[in-house]
N, CA, C and O of each residue as an XYZ file, in Angstrom:
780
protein
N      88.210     87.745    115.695
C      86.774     87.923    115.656
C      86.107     86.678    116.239
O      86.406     85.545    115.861
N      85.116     86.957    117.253
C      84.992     85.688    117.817
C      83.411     85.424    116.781
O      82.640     86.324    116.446
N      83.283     84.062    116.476
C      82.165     83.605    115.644
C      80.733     83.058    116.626
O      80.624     83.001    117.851
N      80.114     82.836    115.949
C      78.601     82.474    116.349
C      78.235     81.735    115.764
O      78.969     81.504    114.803
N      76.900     80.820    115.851
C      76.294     79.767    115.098
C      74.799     79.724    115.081
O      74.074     79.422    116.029
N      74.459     80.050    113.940
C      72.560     80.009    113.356
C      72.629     79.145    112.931
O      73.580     78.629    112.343
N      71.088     78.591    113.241
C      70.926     77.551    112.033
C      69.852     78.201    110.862
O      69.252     79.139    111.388
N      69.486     78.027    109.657
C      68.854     78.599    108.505
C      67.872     79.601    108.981
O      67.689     80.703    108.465
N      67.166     79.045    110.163
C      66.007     80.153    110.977
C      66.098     81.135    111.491
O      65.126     81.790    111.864
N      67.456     81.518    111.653
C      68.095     82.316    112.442
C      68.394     82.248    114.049
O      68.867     83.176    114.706
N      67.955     80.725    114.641
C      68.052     80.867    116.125
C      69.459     80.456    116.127
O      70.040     79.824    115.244
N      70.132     81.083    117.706
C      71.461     80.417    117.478
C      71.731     79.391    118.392
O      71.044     79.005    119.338
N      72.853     78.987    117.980
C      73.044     77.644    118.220
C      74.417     77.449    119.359
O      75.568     77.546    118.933
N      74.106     77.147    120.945
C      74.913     77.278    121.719
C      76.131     76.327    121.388
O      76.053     75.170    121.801
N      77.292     76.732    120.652
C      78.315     75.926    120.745
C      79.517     76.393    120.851
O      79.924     77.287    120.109
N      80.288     75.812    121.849
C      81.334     76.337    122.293
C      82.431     75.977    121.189
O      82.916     74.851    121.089
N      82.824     77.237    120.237
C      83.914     77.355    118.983
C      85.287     77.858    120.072
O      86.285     77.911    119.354
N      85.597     78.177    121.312
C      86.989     78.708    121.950
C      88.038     77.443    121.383
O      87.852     76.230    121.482
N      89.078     78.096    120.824
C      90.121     77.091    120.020
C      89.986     76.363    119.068
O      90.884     75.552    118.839
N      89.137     76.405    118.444
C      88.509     76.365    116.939
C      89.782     76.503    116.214
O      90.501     77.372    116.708
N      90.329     75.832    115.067
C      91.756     76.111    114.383
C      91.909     75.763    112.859
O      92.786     76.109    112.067
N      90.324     74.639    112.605
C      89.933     74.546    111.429
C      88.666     74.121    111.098
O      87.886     74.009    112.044
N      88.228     73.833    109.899
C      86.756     74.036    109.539
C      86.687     72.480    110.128
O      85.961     72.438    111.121
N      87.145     71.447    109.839
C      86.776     70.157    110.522
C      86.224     70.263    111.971
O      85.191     69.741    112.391
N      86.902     70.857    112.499
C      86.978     70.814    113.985
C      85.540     72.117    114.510
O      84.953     72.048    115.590
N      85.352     72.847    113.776
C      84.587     73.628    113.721
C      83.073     73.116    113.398
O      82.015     73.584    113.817
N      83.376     71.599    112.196
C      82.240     71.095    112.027
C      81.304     70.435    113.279
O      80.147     70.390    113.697
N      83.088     69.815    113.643
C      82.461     68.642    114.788
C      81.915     69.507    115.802
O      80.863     69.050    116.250
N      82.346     70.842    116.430
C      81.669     71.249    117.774
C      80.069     71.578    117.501
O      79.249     71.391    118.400
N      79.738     72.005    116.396
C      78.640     72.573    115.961
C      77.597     71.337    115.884
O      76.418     71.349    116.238
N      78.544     69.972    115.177
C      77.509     68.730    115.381
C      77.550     68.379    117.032
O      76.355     68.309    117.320
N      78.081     68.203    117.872
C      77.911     67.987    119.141
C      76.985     69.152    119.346
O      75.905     68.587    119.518
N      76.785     70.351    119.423
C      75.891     71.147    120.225
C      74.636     70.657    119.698
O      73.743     70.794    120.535
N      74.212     70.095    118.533
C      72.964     69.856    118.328
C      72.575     68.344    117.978
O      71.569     68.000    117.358
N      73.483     67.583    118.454
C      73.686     66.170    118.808
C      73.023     65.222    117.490
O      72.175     64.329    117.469
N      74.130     66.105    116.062
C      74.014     65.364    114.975
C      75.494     64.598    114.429
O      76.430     65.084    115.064
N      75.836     63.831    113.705
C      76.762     63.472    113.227
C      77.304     64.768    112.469
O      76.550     65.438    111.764
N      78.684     65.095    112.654
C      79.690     65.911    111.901
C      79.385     65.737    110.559
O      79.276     66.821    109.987
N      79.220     64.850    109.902
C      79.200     64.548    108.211
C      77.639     65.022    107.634
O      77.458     65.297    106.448
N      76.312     65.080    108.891
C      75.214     65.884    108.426
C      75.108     67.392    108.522
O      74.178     68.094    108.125
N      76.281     67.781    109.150
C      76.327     69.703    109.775
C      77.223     70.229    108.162
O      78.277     69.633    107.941
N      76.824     71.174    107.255
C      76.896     72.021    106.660
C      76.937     73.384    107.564
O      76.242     73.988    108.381
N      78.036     73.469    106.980
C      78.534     75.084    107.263
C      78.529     76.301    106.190
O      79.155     76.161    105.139
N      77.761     77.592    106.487
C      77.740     78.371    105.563
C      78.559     79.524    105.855
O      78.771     79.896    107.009
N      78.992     80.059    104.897
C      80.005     81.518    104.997
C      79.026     82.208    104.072
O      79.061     81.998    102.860
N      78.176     83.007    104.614
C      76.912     84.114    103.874
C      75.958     83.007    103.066
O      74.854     82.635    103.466
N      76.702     82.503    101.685
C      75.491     81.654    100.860
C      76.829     80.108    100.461
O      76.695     78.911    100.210
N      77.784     80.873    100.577
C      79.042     79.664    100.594
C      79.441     78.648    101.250
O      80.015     78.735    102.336
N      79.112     77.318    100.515
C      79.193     75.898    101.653
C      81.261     76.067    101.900
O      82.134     76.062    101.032
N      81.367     76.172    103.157
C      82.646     75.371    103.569
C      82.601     74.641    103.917
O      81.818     74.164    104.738
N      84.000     74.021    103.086
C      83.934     72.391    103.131
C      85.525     71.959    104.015
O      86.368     72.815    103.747
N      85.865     71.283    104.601
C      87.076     71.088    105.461
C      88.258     71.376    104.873
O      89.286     71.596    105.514
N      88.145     71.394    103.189
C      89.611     71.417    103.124
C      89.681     72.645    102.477
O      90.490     72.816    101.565
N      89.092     73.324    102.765
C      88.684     74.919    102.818
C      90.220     75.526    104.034
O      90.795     74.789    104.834
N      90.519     76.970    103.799
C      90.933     77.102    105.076
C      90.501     77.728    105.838
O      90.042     78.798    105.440
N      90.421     77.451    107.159
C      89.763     78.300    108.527
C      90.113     79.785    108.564
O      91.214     80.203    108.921
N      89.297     80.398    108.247
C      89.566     82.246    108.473
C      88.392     82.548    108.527
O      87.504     82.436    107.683
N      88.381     83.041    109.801
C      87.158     83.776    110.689
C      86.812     84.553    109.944
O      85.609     84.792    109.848
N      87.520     85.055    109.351
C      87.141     86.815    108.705
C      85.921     86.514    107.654
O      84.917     87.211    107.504
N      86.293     85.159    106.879
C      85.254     84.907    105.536
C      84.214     84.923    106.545
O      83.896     86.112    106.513
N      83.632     84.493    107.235
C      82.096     84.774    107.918
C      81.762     86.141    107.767
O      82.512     87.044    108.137
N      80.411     86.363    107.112
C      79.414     87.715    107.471
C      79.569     87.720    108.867
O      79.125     86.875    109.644
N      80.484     89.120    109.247
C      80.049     89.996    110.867
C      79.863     88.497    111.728
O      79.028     88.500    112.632
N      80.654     87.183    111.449
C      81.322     86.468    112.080
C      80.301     85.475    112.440
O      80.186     84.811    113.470
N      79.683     85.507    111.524
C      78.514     84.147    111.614
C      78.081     83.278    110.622
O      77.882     83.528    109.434
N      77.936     82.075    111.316
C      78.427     80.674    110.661
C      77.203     79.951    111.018
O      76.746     79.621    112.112
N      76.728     79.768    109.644
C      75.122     79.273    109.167
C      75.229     78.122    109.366
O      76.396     77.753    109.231
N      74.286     77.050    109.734
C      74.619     75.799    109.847
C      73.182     74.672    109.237
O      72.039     74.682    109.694
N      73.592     73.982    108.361
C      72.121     73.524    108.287
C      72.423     71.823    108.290
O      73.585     71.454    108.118
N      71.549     71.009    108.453
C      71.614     69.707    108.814
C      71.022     68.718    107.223
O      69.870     68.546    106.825
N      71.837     68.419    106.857
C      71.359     67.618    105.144
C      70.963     66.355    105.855
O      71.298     65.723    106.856
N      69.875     66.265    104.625
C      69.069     65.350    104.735
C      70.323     63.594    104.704
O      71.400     63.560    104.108
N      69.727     62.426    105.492
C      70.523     61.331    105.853
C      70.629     60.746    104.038
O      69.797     60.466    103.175
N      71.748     60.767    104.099
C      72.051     60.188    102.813
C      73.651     59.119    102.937
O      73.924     58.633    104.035
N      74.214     58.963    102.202
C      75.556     58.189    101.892
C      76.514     59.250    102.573
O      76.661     60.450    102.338
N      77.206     58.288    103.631
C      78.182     59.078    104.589
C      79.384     58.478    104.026
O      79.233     57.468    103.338
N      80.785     59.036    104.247
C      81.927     58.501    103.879
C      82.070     57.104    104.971
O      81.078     57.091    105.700
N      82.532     56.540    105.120
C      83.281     55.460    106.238
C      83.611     53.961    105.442
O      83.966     53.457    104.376
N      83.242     53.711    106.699
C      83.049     51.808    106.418
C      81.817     51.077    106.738
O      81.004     51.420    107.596
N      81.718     49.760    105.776
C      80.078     49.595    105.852
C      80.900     47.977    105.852
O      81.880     47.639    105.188
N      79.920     46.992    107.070
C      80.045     46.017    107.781
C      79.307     45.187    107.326
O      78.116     45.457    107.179
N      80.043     43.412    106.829
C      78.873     42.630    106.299
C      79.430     41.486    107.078
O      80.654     41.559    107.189
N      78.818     40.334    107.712
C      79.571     39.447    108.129
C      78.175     38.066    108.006
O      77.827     37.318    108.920
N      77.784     38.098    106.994
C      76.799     37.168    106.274
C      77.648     36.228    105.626
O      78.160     36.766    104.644
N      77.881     35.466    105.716
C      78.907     34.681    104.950
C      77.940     33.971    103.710
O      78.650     33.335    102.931
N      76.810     33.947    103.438
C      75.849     33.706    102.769
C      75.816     34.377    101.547
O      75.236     33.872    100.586
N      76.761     36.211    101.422
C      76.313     36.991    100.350
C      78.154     36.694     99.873
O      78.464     37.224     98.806
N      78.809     36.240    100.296
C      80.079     36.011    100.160
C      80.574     35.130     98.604
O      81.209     34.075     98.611
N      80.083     35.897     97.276
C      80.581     35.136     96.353
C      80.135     33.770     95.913
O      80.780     32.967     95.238
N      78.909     33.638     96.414
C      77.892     32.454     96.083
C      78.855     31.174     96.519
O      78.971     30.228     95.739
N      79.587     31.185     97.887
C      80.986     30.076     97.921
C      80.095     29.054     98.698
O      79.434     29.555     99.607
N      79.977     27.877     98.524
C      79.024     27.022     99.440
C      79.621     26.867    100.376
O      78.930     26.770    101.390
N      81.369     26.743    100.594
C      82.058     26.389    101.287
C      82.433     27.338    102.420
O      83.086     26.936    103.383
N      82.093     28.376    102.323
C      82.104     29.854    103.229
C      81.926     29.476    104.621
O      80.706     29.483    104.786
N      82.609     29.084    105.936
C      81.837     29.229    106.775
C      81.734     30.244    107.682
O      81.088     30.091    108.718
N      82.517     31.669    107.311
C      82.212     33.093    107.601
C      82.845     33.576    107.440
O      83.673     33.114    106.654
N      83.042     34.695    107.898
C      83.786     35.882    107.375
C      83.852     37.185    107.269
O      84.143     37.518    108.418
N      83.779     38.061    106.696
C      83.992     39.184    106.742
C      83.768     40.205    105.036
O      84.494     40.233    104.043
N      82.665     40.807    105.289
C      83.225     41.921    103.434
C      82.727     43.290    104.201
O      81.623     43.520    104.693
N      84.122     44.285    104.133
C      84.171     45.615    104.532
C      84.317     46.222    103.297
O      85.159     45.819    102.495
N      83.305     47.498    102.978
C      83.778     48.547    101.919
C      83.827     50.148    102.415
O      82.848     50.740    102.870
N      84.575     50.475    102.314
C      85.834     51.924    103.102
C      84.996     52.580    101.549
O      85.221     52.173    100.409
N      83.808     53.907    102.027
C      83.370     54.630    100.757
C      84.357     56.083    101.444
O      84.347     56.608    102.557
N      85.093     56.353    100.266
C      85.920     57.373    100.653
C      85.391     58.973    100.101
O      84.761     58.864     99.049
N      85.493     60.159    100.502
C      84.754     61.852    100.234
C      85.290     61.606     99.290
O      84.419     61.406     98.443
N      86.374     61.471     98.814
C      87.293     61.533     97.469
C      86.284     60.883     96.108
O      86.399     61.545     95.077
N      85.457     59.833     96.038
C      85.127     59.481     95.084
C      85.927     57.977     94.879
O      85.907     57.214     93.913
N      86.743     57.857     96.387
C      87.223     56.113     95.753
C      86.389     55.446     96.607
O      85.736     55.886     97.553
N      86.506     54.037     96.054
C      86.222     53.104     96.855
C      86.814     51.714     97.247
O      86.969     50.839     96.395
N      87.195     51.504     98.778
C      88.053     50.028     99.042
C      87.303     48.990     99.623
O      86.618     49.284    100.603
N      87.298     47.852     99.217
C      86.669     46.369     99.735
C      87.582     45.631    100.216
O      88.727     45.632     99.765
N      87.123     44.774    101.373
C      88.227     44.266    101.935
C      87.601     43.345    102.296
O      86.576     43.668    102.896
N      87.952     41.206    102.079
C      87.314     39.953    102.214
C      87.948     39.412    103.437
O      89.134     39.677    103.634
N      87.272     38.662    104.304
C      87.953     37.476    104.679
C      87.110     36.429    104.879
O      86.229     36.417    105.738
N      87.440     35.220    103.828
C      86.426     34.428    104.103
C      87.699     33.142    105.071
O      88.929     33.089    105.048
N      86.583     32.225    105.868
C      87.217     30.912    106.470
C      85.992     29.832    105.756
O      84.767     29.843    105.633
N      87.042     28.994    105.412
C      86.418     27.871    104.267
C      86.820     26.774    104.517
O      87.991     26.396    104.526
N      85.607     26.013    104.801
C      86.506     24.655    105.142
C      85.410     23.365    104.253
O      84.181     23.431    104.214
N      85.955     22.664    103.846
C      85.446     21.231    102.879
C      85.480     19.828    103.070
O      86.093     19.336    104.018
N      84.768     19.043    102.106
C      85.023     17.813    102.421
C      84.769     17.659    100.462
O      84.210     18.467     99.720
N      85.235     16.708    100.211
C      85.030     16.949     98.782
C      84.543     15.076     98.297
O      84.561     14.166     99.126
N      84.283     14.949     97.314
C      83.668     13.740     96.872
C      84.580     12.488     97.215
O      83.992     11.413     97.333
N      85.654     12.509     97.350
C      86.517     11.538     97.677
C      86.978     11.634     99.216
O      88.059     11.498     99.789
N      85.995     11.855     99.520
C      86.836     12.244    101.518
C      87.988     12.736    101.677
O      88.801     12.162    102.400
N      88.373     14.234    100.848
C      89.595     14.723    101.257
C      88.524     16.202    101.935
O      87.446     16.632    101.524
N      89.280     16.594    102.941
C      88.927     17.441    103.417
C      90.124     18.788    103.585
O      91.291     18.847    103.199
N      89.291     19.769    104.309
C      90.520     20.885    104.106
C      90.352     22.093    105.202
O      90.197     21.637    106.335
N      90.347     23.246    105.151
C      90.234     24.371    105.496
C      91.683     25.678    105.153
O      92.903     25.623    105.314
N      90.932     26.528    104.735
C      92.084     27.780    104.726
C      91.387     28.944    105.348
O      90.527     28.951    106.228
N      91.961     29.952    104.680
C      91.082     31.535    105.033
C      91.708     32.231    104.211
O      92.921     32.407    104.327
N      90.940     32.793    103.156
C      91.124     33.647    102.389
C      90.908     35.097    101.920
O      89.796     35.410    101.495
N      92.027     36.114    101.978
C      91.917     37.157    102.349
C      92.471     38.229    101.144
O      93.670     38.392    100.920
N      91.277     38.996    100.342
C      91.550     40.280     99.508
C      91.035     41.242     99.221
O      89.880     41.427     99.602
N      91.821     42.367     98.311
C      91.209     43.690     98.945
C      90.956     43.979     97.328
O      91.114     43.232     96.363
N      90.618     45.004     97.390
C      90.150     45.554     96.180
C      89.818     47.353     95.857
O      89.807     47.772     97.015
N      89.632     48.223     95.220
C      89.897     49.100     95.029
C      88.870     49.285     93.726
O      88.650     48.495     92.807
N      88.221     50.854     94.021
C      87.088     50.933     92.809
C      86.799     52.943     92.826
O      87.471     53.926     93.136
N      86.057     52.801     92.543
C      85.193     54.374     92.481
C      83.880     54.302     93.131
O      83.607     53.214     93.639
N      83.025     55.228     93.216
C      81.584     55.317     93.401
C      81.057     56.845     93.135
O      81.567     57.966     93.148
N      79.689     56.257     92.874
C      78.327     57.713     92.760
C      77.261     57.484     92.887
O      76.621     56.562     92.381
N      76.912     58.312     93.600
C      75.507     57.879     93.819
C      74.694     58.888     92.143
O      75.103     59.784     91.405
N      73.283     57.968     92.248
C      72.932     57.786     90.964
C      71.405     59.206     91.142
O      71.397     59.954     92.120
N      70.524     59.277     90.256
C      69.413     59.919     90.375
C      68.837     59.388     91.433
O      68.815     60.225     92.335
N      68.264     58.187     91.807
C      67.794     57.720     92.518
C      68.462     57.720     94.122
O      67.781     57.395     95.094
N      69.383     57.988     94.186
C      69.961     57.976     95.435
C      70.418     56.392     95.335
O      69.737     55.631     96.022
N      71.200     55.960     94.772
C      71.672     54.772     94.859
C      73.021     54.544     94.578
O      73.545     54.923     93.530
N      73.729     53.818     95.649
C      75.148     53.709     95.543
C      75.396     52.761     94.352
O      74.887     51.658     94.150
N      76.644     53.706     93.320
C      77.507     52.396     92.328
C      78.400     52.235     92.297
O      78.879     52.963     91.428
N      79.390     51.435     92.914
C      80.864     51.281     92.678
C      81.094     50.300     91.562
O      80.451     49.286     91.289
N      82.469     50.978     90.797
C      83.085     50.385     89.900
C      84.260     49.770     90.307
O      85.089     50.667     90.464
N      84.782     48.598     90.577
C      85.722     47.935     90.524
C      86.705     47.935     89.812
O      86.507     47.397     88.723
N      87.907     48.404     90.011
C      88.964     48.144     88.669
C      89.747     47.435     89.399
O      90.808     47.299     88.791
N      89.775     46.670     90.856
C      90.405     46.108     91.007
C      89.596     45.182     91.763
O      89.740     45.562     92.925
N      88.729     44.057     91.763
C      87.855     43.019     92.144
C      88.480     42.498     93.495
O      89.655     42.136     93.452
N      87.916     42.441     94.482
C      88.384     41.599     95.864
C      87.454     40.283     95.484
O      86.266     40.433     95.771
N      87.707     39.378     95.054
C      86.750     38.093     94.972
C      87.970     36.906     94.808
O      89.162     37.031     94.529
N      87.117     35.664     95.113
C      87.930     34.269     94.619
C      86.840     34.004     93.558
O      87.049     33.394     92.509
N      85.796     34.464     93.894
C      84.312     33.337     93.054
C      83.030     34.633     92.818
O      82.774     35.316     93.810
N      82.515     34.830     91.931
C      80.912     35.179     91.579
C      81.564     36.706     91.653
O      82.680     37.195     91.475
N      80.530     37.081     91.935
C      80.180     39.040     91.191
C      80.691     39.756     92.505
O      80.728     39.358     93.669
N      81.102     41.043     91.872
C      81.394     42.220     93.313
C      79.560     42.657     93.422
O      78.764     42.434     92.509
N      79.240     43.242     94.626
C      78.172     43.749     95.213
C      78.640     45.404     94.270
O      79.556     46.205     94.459
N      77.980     45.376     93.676
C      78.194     47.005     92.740
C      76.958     47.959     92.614
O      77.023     48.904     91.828
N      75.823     47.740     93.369
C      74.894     48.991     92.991
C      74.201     48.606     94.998
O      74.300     47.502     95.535
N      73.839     49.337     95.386
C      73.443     49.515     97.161
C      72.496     50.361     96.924
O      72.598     51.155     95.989
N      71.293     50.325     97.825
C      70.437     51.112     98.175
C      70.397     51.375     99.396
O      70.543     50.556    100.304
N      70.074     53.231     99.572
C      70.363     53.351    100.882
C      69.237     53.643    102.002
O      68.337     54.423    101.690
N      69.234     53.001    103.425
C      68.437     52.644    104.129
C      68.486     54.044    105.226
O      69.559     54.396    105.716
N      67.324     54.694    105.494
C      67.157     55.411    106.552
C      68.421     55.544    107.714
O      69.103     56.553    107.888
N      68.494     54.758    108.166
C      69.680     54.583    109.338
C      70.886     54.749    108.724
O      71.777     54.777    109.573
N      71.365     54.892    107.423
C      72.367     54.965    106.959
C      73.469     53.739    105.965
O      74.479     53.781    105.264
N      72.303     52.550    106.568
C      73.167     51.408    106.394
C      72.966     51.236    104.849
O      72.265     52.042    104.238
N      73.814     49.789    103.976
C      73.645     49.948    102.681
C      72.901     48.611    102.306
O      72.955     47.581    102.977
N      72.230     48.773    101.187
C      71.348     47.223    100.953
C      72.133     46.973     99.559
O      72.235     47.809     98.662
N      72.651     45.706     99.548
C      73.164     44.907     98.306
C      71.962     44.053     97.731
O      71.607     43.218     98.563
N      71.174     44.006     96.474
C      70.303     43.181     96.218
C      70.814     41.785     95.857
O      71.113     41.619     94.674
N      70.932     40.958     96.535
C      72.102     39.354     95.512
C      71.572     38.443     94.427
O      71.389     37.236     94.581
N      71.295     39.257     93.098
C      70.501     38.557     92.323
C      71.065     36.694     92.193
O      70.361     36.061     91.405
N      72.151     35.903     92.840
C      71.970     34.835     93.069
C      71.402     33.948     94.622
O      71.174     32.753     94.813
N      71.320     35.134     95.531
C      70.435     34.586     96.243
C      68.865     34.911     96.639
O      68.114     34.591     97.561
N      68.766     35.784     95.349
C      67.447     36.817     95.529
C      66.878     36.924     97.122
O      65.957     36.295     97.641
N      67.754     37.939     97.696
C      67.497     38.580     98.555
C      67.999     39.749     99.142
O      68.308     40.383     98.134
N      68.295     40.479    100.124
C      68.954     41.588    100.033
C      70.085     41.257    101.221
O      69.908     40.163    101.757
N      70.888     41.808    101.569
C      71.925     41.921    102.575
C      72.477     43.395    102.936
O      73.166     44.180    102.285
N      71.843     43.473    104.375
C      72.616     44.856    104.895
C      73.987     44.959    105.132
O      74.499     43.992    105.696
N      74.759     45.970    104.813
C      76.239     46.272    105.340
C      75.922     47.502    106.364
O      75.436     48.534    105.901
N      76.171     47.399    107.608
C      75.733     48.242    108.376
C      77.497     49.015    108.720
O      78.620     48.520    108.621
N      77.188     49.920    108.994
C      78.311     51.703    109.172
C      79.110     51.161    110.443
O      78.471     50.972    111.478
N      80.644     50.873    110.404
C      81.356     50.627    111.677
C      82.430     51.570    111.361
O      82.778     52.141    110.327
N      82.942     51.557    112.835
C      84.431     53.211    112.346
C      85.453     52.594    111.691
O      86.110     53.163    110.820
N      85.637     51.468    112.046
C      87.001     50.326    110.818
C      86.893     49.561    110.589
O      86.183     48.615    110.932
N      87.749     49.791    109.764
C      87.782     47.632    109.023
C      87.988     46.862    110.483
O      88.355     47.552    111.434
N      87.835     45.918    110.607
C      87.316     44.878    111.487
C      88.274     43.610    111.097
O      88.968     43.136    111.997
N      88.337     43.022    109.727
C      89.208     42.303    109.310
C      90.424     42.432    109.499
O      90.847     43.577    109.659
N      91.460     41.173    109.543
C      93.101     41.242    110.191
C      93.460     40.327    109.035
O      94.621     39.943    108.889
């Protein structure tokens, strides 16, 4: 049965589904024809959201048509980019670095540090290393639309994990740093970045 694509209004939506083989892949052509991100395209089967790990069978479509509607910009799965070495664990000694957090569909969540630190200390000994850890947590977003991850496994040497984000139009995430009272963006990259 070959399928089709409406969006809620009923106009349809030119996208080429030939070799279509699962709902992922089905998502992504439908976000290219209307030149949105895959993770904002909802797919309907009559009033039924399919979701990717759904399986692909043409047949579940009403008379072979596949509703499509565009959700409002909210918290996307990926990775979110900080390279402020300033929000880095209140470390004075920070002189940059890296904090990646991997928000996973599943409901987990991974952080990943690298700071480069270098010193001079009260007696003229000096130093440098680079210090590098990961960490592992949960998340939900709240009434407010606000990201919370729980940590059960802390990526830090020094001070607090970044645990509650607010989310910014463009997608990106705001950490408030109640020790540097100010905010810090983690902006959306496709990978960790850190080695």
């Amino acid at each position: 049965m070959a399928l089709k694509v409406v969006q809620l209004s009923g106009q349809t939506v030119a996208a080429d589904l030939k070799g279509v083989q699962s709902v992922s892949e089905l998502r992504q052509r439908v976000g290219a024809a209307v030149g949105e991100a895959p993770a904002r395209i909802r797919l309907l089967a009559g009033e039924i959201e399919v979701m990717d790990s759904s399986d692909f069978v043409p047949a579940a479509f009403p008379s072979g048509v596949v509703t499509m509607a565009i959700s409002a910009p909210g918290l996307q799965a990926g990775f979110y980019y900080l390279d402020d070495c300033e929000a880095f664990n209140y470390d004075s000694d920070v002189d940059g670095g890296e904090d990646e957090i991997e928000i996973l569909e599943d409901g987990s969540a991974k952080r990943e540090l690298l700071h480069r630190r270098s010193w001079i200390d009260g007696g003229g000994h000096s130093g440098n290393n680079v210090r590098h850890a990961r960490g592992e947590g949960t998340w939900e977003l709240d009434d407010k639309n606000r990201l919370r991850v729980t940590w059960t496994r802390p990526a830090s040497h020094k001070g607090q994990q970044p645990s509650e984000f607010s989310l910014t139009s463009e997608g990106s995430l705001m950490y408030p740093c109640p020790f540097r009272q100010r905010q810090y963006r983690y902006f959306t990259t496709r990978q960790m970045k850190a080695t």
